[in-house]
C-alpha positions in Angstrom: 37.4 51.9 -48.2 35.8 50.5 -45.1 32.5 52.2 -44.1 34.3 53.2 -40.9 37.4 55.0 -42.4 37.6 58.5 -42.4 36.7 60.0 -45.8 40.1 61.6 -47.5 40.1 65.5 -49.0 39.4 64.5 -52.5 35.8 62.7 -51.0 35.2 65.8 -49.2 36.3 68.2 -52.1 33.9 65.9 -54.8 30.7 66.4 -52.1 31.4 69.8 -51.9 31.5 70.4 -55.4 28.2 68.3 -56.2 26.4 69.5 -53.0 26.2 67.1 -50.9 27.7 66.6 -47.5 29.9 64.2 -45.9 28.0 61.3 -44.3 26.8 60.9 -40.7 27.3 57.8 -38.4 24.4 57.2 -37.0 25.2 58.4 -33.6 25.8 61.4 -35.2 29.7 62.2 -35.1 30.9 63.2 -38.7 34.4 61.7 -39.3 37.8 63.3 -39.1 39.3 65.1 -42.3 43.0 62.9 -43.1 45.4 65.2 -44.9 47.5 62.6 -46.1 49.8 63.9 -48.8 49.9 61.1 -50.9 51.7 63.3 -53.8 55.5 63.1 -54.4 56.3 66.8 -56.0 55.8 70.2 -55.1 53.8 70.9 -57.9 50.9 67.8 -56.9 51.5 69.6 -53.5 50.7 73.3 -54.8 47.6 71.5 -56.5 46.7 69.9 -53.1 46.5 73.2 -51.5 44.6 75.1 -54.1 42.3 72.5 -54.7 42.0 71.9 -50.5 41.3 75.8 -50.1 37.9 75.3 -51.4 37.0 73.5 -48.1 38.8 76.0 -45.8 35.2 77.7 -45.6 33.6 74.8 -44.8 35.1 72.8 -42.2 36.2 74.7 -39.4 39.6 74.3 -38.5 41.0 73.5 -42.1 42.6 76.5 -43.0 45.4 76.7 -39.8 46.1 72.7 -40.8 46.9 73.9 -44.3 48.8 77.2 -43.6 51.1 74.8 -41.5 50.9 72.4 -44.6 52.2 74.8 -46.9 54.7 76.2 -44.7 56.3 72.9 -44.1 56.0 72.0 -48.1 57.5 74.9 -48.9 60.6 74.8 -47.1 59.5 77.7 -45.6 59.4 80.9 -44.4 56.8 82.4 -41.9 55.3 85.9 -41.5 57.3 86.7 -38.6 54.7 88.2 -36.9 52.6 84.9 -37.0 52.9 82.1 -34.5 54.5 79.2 -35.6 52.4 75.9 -35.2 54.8 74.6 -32.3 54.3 77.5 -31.0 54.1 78.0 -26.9 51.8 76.5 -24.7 49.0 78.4 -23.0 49.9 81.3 -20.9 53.9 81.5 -21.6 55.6 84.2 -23.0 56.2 83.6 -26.7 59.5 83.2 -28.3 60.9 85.5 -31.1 60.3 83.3 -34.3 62.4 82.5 -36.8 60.7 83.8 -40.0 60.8 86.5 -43.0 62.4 89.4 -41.7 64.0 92.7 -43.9 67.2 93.1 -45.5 69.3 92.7 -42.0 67.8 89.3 -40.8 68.9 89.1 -37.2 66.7 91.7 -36.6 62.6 91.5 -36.2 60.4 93.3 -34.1 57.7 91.0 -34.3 58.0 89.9 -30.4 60.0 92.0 -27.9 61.9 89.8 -25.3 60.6 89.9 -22.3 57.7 92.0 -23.3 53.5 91.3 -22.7 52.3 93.2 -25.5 53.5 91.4 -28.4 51.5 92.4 -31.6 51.0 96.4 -30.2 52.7 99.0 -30.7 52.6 99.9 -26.7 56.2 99.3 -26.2 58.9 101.5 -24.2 57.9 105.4 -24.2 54.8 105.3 -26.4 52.5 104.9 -23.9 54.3 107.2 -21.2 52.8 110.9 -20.6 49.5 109.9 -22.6 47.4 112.3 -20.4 49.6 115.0 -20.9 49.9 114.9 -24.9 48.5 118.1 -26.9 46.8 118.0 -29.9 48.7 119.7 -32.7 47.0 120.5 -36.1 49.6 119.0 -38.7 50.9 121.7 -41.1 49.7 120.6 -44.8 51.5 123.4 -46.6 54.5 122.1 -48.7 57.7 123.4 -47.3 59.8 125.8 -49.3 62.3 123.9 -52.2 65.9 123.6 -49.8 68.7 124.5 -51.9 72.1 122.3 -53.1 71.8 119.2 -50.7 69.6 118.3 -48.3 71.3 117.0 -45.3 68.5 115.1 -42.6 69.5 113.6 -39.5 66.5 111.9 -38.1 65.1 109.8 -34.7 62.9 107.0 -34.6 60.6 107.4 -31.4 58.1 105.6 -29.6 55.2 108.5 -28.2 52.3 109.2 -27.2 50.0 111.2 -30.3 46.8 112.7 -29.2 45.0 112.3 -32.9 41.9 113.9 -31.4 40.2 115.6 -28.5 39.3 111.6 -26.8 42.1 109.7 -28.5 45.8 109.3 -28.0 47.6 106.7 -29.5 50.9 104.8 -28.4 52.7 105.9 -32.0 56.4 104.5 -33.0 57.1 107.9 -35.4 60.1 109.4 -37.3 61.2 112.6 -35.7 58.4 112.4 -33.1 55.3 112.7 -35.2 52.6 111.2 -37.0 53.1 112.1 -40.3 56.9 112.6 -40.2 58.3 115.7 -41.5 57.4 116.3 -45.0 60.4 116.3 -47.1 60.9 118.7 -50.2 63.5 118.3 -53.0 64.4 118.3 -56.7 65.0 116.3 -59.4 68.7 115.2 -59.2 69.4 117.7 -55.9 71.2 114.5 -53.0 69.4 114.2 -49.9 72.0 112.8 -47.3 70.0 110.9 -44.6 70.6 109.8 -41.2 68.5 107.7 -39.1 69.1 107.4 -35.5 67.0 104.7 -33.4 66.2 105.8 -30.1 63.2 103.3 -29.8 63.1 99.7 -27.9 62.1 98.2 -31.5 64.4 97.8 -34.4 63.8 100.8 -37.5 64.9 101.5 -40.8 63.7 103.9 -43.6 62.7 103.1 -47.1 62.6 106.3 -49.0 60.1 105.5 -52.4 61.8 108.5 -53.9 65.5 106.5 -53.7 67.1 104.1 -56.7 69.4 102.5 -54.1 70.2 98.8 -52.9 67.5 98.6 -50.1 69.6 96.0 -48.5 72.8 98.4 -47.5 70.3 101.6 -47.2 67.0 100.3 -46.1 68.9 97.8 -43.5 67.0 97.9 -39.6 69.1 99.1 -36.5 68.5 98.4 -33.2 68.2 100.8 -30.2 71.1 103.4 -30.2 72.6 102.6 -33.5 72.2 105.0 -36.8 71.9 104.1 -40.8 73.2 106.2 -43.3 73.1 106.9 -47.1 72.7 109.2 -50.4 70.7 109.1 -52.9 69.3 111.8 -56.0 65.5 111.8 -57.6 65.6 110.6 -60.1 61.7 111.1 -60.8 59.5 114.4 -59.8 56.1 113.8 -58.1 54.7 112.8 -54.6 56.6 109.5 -53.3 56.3 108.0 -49.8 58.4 106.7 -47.3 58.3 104.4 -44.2 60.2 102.1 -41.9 60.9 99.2 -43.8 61.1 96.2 -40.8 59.6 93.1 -40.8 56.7 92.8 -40.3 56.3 95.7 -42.3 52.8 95.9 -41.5 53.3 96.6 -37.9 55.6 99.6 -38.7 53.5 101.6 -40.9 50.5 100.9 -39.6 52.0 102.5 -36.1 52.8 105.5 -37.4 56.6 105.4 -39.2 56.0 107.0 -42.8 55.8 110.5 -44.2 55.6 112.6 -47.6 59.1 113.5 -49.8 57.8 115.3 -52.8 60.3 115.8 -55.3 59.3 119.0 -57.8 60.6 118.9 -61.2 63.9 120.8 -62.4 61.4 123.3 -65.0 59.0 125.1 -62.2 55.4 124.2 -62.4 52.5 126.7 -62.7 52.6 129.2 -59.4 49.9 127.9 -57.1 49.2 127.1 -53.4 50.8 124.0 -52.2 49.3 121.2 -49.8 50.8 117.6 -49.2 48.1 115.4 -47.7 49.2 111.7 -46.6 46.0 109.0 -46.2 46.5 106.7 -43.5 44.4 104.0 -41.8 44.2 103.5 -38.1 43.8 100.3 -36.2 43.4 100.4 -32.6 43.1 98.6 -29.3 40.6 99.5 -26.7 42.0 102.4 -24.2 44.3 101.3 -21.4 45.5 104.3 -19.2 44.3 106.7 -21.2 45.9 105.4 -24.2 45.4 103.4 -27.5 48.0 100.9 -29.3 48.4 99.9 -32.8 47.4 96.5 -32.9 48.8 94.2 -35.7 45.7 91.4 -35.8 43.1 94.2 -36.3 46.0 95.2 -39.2 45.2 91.7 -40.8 41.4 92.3 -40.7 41.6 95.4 -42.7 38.8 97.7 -40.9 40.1 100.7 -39.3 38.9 102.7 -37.0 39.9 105.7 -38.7 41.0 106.3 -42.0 42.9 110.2 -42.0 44.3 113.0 -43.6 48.3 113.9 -42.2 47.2 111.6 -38.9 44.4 113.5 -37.0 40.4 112.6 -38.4 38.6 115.4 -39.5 41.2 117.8 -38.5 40.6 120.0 -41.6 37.3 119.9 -41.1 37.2 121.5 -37.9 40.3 124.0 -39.1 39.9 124.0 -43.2 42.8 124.4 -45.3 41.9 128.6 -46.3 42.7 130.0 -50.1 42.0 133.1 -52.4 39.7 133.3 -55.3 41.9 133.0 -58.1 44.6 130.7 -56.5 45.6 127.8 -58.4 45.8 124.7 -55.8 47.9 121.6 -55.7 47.8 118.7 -53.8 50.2 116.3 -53.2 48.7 113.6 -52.0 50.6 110.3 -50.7 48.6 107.2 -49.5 50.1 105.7 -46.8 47.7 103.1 -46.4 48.8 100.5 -44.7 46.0 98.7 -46.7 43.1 100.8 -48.6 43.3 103.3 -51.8 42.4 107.3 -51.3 39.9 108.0 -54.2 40.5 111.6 -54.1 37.9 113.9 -55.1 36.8 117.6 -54.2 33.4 118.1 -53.7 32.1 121.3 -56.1 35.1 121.2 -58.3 37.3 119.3 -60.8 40.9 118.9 -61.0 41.9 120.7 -64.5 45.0 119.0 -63.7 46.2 115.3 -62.3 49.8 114.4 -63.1 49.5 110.4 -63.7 53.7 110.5 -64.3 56.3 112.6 -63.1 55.0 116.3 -63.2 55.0 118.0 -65.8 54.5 115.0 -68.1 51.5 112.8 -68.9 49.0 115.4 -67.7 45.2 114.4 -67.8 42.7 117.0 -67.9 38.7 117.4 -66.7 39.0 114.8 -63.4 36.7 114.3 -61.1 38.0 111.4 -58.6 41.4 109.7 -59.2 42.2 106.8 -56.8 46.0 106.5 -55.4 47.0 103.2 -54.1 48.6 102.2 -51.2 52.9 103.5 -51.4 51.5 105.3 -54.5 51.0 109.6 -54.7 49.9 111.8 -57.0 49.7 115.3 -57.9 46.0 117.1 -58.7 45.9 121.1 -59.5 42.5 123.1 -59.6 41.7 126.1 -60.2 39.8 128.3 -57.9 37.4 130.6 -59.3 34.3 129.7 -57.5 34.1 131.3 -54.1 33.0 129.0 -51.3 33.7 125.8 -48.8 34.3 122.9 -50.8 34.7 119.5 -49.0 38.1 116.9 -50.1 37.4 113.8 -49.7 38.3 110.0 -49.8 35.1 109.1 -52.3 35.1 105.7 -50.7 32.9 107.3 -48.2 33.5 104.6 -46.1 36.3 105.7 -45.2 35.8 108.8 -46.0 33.2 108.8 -42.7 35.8 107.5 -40.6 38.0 110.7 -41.0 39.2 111.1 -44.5 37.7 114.4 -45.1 38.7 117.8 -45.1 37.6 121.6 -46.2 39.1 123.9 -48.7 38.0 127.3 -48.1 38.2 129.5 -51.4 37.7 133.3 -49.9 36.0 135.7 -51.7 
């Protein structure tokens, strides 16, 4: 190779590995990285990659040149809410791109036509009458068991949530709020379900609770159109659900998922009944009074809140009150988007977390029991200690940011 030729990835990759560095001409310009494939099958190709992803922390600039590599070898298909690498020049309006999208394809809400704020969730009504929104405290109790089936007919919306006394949020909701309704059935009882979309942005609803073909059921529909189907439990125990369009990301983080908890057919123990649903927040800086979802903070993982049923510290400042004696049972149902709830109450132990369908598989004596992301669990304790004892995310990171509530046990 000729002292003035660009050193190829394997060069680079054999440097970095023994700890050296590239060499310098001496009017000190380090050469140009080729990517030249130089491999004729996709498995040399997924070797390429993996081996080249080593540099992608070293030399600026490497990992957007493979992402477009590995697209390309792969035939591919694109996040749709990522920018395709033809993507528009400077300062124009990008076009919808053609990428991964849920079970009804034609439909992506990834980019609005003839929309500015591609990426938020600030798009038709959820940014109108922000100064005007009231703060609500979301009900935790359980709702009572409805009886033969359960017939639900609701609206996707775009609104304004105020989540605390500063903040209001630009929120794409089921049935207007963030949670949605919480949902109570039974093992084998049908739930018929409507959904209606009455937002600017393709919906659909994925019910975790359902054994049915996601792509007839769980299928998007645009602005005034509706989805129906029927489905039975089939399991008891806390299950979540959320709109299920691309990019999927985008939808629950905004706001579109809820609690359905499903009790067994044989009662469980009498006892006082919560639901709690974790969610992370990820917002934009205010404009008019408002603040959007935004889908690149999504992708970095830090929120700005973390919650309990979508308003920080809202059980904190009005705590969840019980009687000495009571037997308690949360449902909790992490939402995420993206983090675990390591649930734990501060003072106590759970006598009783449910790691199956309630009442089986019970485990006994737990102090903190983490619930992933689409996951839920059940945890039981009994009160016999008077006093104010704190619930809590244990990752206190993001406990801090909002997970955090009181149980008052009154004497």
């Amino acid at each position: 190779m000729d002292d003035r030729d660009p050193p190829r990835l394997s060069t680079l990759l054999g440097q970095l590995e023994s700890g050296t560095t590239a060499r310098d001409d001496d009017n000190g310009d380090r050469p140009a990285l080729v990517l030249a494939w130089g491999v004729q099958d996709a498995t040399s190709r997924r070797v390429f990659l993996t081996r080249a992803s080593a540099l992608s922390l070293a030399i600026p600039g490497l990992g957007a040149a493979l992402a477009a590599c590995s697209d390309g070898a792969n035939g591919g298909r694109v996040d749709s809410a990522r920018a395709t690498s033809e993507g528009p020049a400077a300062g124009a309006a990008p076009e919808p791109p053609q990428g991964i999208h849920n079970s009804d394809s034609r439909l992506d809400s990834a980019v609005v036509k003839g929309e500015h704020h591609v990426g938020t969730s600030a798009t038709g009504s959820a940014t109108q009458g922000a100064a005007s929104a009231q703060f609500h405290r979301y009900a935790p109790e359980l709702p009572p068991l409805a009886t033969g089936t359960q017939r639900l007919h609701w609206h996707a919306r775009e609104t304004p949530i105020r989540i605390d006394a500063t903040t209001v949020v630009a929120a794409w909701t089921f049935e207007g709020d963030v949670p949605g309704p919480i949902v109570h059935t039974r093992v084998g009882d049908t739930v018929e379900f409507t959904l209606t979309n009455d937002a600017d942005i393709p919906h659909s609803m994925d019910f975790h609770a359902a054994q049915i073909d996601p792509k007839t059921a769980f299928r998007s529909v645009a602005k005034g159109q509706s989805v129906s189907f029927t489905f039975k439990p089939k399991w008891a125990g806390a299950f979540m659900y959320h709109c299920g369009t691309a990019p999927v990301l985008m939808h629950i983080g905004s706001g579109m998922y809820g609690a359905i908890i499903v009790s067994p057919r044989e009662p469980l123990p009498t006892a006082k009944e919560f639901v709690i649903v974790q969610s992370e927040f990820y917002l934009s800086d205010a404009a008019n009074g408002v603040r959007a979802f935004d889908y690149q903070k999504m992708l970095t993982t830090l929120p700005d809140f973390v919650s309990f049923n979508g308003r920080p510290d809202q059980y904190i400042k009005e705590p969840i009150h019980v009687k000495l004696g009571d037997r308690v049972r949360f449902w909790l149902v992490n939402a995420g988007p993206t983090h675990p709830c390591n649930f734990h109450v501060v003072g106590e132990q759970f006598d009783t977390v449910y790691l199956g369908a309630p009442p089986a598989t019970a485990m006994r004596g737990v102090q903190t029991w983490d619930v992933p992301p689409g996951g839920g669990m059940c945890f039981e304790l009994l009160c016999d200690v008077a006093g104010e004892f704190p619930f809590v995310n244990h990752g206190f990171g993001h406990g801090q940011k909002g997970a955090i509530g009181i149980l008052i046990v009154d004497g």
